[in-house]
C-alpha positions as CSV (number, residue, x, y, z in Angstrom):
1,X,178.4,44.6,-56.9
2,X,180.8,42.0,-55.9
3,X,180.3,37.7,-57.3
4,X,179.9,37.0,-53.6
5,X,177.6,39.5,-53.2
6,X,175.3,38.4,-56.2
7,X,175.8,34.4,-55.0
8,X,174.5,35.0,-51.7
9,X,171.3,36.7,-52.9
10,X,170.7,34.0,-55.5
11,X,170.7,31.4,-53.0
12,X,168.3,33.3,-50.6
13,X,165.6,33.5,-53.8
14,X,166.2,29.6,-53.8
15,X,163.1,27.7,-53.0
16,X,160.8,30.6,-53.1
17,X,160.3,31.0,-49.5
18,X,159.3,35.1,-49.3
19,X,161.2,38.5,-50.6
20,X,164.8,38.5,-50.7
21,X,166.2,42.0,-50.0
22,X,169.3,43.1,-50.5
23,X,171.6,44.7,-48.2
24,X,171.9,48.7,-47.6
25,X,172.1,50.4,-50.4
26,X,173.5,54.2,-50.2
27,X,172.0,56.7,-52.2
28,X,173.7,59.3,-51.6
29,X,177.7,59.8,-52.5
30,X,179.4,61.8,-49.8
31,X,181.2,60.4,-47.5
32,X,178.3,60.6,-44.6
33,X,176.4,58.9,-47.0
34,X,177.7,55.5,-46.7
35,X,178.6,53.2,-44.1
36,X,181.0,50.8,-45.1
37,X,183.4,50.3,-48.0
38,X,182.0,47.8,-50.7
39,X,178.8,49.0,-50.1
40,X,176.2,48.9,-52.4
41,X,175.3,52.0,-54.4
42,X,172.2,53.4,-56.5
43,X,173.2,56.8,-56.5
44,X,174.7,56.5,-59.9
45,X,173.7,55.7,-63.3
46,X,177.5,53.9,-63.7
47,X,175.9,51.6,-61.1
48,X,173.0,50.2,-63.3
49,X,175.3,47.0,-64.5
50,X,175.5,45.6,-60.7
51,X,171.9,46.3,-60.7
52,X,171.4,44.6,-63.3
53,X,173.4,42.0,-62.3
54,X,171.1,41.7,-59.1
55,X,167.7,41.8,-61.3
56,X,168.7,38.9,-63.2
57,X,169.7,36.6,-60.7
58,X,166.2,37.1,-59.0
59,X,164.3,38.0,-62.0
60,X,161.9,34.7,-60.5
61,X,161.5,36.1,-57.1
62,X,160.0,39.2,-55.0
63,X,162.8,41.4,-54.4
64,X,163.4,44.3,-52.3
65,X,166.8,47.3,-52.9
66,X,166.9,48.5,-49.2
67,X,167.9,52.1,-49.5
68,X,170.1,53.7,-46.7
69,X,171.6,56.7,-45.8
70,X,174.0,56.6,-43.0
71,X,173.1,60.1,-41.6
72,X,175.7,61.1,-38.7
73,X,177.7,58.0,-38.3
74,X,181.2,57.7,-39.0
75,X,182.3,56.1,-42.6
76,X,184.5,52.6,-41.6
77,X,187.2,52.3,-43.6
């Protein structure tokens, strides 16, 4: 879980206007798995801190983890 990442979700919770979600997160850990590099993870219990990190900065607002698993498409590098 990148500063940037965590920033840019903070300011979406600004002002209260709806759920802020976050983007897709991969659940699983092979490589079909995931979709892009950087990308978010809950697969993991050594991901809990950027978790963390992304419940406190909208512990005030209706948020939403969007789970993903890229299925047959090719990993980007």
């Amino acid at each position: 879980m990148t500063d940037a990442e965590v920033k840019f979700l903070r300011r979406r919770a600004e002002g209260g206007f709806g759920p802020v979600m976050t983007c897709a997160a991969q659940i699983d850990p092979s490589v079909r798995g995931h979709r892009f590099s950087g990308q978010l993870g809950v697969h993991r219990d050594e991901m809990l801190p950027g978790m963390t990190r992304i419940a406190e900065a909208l512990k005030n607002t209706f948020s939403v983890v969007q789970i993903h698993h890229a299925g047959m498409i090719p990993f980007e590098q």
